[in-house]
C-alpha positions as CSV (number, residue, x, y, z in Angstrom):
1,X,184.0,-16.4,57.6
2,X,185.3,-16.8,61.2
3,X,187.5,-19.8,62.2
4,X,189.1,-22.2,65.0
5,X,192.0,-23.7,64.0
6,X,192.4,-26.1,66.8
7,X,195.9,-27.9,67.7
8,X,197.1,-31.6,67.8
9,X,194.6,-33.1,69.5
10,X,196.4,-36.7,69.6
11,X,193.4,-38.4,72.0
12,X,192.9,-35.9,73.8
13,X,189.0,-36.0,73.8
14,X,188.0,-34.6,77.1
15,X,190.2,-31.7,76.5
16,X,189.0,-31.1,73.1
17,X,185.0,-31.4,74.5
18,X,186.2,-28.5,76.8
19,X,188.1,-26.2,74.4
20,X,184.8,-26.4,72.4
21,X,183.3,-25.1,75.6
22,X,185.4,-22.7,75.9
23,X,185.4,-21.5,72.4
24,X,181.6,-21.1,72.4
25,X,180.5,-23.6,70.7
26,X,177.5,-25.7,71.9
27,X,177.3,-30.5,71.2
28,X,174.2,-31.0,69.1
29,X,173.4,-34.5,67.7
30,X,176.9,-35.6,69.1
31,X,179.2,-33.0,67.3
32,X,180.1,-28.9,68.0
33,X,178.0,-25.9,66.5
34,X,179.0,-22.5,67.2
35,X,176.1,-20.0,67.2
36,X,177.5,-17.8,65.7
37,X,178.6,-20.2,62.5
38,X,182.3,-20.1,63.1
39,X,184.6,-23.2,61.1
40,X,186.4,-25.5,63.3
41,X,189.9,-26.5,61.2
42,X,191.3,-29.8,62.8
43,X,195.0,-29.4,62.4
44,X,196.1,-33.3,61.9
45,X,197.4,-35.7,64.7
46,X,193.8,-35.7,66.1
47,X,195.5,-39.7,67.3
48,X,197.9,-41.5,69.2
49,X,199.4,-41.1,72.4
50,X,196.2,-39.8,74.5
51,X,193.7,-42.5,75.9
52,X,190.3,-41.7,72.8
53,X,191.8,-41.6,70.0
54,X,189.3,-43.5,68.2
55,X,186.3,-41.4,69.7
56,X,188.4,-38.3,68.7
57,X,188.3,-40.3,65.4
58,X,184.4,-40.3,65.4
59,X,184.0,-37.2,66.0
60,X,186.3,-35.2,64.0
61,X,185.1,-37.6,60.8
62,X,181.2,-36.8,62.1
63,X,181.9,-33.0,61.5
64,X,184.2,-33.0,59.0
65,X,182.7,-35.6,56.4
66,X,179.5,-36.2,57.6
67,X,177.7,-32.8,58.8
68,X,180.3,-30.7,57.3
69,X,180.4,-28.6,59.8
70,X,184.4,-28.5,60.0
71,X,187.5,-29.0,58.4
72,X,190.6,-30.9,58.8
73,X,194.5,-31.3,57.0
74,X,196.2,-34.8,58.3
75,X,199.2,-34.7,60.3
76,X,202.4,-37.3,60.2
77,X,200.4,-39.2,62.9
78,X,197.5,-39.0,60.7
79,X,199.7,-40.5,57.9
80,X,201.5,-43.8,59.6
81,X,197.7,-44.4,60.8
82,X,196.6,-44.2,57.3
83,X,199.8,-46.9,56.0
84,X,198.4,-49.2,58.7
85,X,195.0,-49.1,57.7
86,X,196.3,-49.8,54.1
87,X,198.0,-53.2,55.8
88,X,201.6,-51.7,55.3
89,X,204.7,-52.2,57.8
90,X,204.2,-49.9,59.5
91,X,206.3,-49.9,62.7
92,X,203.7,-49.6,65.8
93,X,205.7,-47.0,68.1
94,X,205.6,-42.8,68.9
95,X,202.2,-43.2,70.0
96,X,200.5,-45.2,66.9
97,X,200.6,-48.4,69.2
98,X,197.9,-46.6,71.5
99,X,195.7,-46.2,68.6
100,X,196.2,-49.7,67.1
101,X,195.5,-51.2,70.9
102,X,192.5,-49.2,70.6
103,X,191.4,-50.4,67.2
104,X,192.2,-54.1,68.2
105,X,190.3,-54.0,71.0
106,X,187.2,-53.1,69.0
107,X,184.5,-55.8,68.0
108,X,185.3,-56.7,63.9
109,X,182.1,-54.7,62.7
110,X,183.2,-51.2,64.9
111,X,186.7,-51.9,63.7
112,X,185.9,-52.0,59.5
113,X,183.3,-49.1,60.6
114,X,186.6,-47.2,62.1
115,X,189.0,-48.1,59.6
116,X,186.4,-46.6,56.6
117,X,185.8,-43.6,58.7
118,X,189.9,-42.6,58.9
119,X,190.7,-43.9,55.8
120,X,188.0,-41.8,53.7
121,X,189.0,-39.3,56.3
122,X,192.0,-38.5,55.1
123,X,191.7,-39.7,51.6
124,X,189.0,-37.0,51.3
125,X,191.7,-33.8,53.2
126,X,193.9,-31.5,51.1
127,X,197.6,-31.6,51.9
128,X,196.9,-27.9,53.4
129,X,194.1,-25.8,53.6
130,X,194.0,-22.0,52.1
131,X,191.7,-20.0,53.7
132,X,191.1,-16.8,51.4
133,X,188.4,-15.3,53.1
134,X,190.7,-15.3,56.4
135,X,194.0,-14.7,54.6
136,X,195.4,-18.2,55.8
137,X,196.9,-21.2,55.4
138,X,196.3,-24.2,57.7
139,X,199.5,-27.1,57.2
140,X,199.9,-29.3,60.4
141,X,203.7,-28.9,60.4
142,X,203.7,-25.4,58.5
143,X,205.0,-24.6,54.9
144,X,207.1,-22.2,53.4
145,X,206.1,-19.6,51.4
146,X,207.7,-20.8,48.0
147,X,205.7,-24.1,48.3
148,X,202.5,-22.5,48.7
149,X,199.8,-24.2,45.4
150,X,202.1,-27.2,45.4
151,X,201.5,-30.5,46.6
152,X,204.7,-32.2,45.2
153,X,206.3,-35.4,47.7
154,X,208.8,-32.3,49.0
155,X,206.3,-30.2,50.1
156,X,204.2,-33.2,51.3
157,X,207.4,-34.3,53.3
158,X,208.0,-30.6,55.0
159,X,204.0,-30.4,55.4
160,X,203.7,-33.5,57.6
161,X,207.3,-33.8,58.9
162,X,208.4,-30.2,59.1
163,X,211.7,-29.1,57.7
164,X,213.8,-31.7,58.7
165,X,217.4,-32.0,58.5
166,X,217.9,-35.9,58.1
167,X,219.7,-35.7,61.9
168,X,218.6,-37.1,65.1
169,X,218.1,-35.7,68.9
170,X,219.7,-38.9,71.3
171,X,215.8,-39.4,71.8
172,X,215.3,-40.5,68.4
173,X,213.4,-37.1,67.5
174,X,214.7,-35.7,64.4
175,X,216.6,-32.4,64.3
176,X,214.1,-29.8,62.4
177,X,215.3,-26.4,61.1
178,X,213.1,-23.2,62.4
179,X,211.7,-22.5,59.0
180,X,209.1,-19.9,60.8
181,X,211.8,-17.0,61.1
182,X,212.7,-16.9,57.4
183,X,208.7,-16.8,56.8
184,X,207.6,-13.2,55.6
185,X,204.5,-13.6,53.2
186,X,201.1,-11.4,54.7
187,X,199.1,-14.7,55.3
188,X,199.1,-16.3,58.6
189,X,200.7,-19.8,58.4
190,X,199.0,-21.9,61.0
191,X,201.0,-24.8,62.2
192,X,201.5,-27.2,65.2
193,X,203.5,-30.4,65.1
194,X,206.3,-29.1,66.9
195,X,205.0,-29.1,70.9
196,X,206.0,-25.6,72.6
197,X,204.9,-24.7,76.1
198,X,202.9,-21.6,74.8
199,X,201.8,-20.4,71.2
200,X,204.7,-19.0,69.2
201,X,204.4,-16.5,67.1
202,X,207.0,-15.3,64.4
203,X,206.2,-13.6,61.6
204,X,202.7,-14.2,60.6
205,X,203.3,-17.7,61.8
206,X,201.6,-19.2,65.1
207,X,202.9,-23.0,66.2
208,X,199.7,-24.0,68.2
209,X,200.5,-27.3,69.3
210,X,200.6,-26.7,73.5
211,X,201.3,-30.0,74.3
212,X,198.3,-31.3,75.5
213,X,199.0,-35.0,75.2
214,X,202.4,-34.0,77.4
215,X,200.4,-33.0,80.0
216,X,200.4,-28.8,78.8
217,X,197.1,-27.4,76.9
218,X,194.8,-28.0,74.0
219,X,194.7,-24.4,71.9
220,X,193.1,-23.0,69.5
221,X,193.5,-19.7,67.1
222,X,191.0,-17.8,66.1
223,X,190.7,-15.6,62.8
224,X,190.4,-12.9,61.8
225,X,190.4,-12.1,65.5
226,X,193.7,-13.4,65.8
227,X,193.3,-14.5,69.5
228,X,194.0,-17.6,70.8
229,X,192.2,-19.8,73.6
230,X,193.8,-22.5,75.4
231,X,192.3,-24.9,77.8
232,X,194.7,-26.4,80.5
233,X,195.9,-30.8,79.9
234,X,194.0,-33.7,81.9
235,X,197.7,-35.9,81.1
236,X,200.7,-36.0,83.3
237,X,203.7,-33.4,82.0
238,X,206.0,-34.8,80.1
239,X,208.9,-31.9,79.9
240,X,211.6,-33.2,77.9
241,X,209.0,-33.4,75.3
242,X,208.8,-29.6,74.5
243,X,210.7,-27.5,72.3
244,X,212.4,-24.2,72.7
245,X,213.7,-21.2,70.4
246,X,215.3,-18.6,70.5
């Protein structure tokens, strides 16, 4: 098995058609097929912020439920789009209020059509995906070794949210601990969540959310070649929005 994990796409559909491209994969009856049979791993926040997320929406449920032809693990975005579906209070900022202008703006027949789609979606997506056959694990905000086979509300919590310390940046962004460097298992832990301006690697970790919504790039990594192939943001750069370590 050869794969593409590919990072928060969060609406950006243009740039995902052309990472696709660039990864060699070819549209046939509306979705992506590589030649060569490669798996496509979507890793969560495919919404909110960029201007398709509800295309990005048909698409990633086309492959992933539909054809089969890919796989995906829900992000936090993923999540507070999922609690408004389910009619909770959820409140409509950090990029789900695109989404939900989106959605509203839909005819009532597109919008149950679209609310099914994401709902079975992620109702259908394990918390994090193990890849045996690649020697990975997929988690959108990454995981630490010692939760690895569980799926407890702690592990859900640093899976979605990343290791959080309960503290807030003035920006309202909350203060997350760099779990990556005290990571030292053999399988890659593929991650993203946390924008940085290039992949990071540490360990056998790899953060491959570029930013693309803040105006950076849409990346993907590819195992077992361990490679990774970015192509460059169609949305203005947001700087302050991008995280640095040491």
């Amino acid at each position: 098995m050869k794969i593409d994990v590919i990072g928060d796409i969060h609406g950006c559909l243009e740039e995902l058609h052309e990472l696709f491209y660039a990864l060699g994969y070819q549209k046939q009856n509306n979705i992506f097929i590589h030649p060569d049979g490669r798996l496509p791993v979507f890793l969560g926040d495919i919404t909110d912020r960029g201007p398709h997320s509800i295309d990005v929406i048909r698409l990633v449920s086309e492959m992933v439920l539909q054809q089969q032809k890919a796989k995906y693990v829900p992000g936090n975005h993923c999540n507070k789009l999922y609690r408004y579906f389910l009619g909770n209070n959820v409140m409509q900022k950090h990029g789900l209020e695109t989404t939900v202008a989106e959605y509203l703006a839909l005819d009532t027949k597109d919008q149950t059509h679209i609310k099914r789609q994401f709902m079975t979606l992620y109702e259908k997506a394990p918390l994090y995906l193990e890849i045996t056959e690649v020697q990975a694990i997929v988690a959108h905000a990454g995981i630490k070794e010692s939760f690895i086979g569980r799926t407890d509300k702690k592990v859900k919590s640093f899976v979605l949210y990343g290791d959080t310390t309960g503290e807030f940046y003035p920006d309202g962004r909350p203060v997350r601990r760099d779990w990556a460097k005290h990571y030292h298992g053999d399988r890659w832990i593929v991650y993203g969540h946390t924008p940085v301006k290039k992949p990071r690697k540490v360990h056998k970790t790899i953060n491959i959310d570029t930013g693309c919504v803040f105006g950076n790039a849409l990346t993907a990594f590819r195992l077992p070649e361990e490679e990774t192939v970015s192509v460059p943001s169609k949305q203005p750069l947001v700087e302050e929005k991008f995280s640095y370590f040491d």
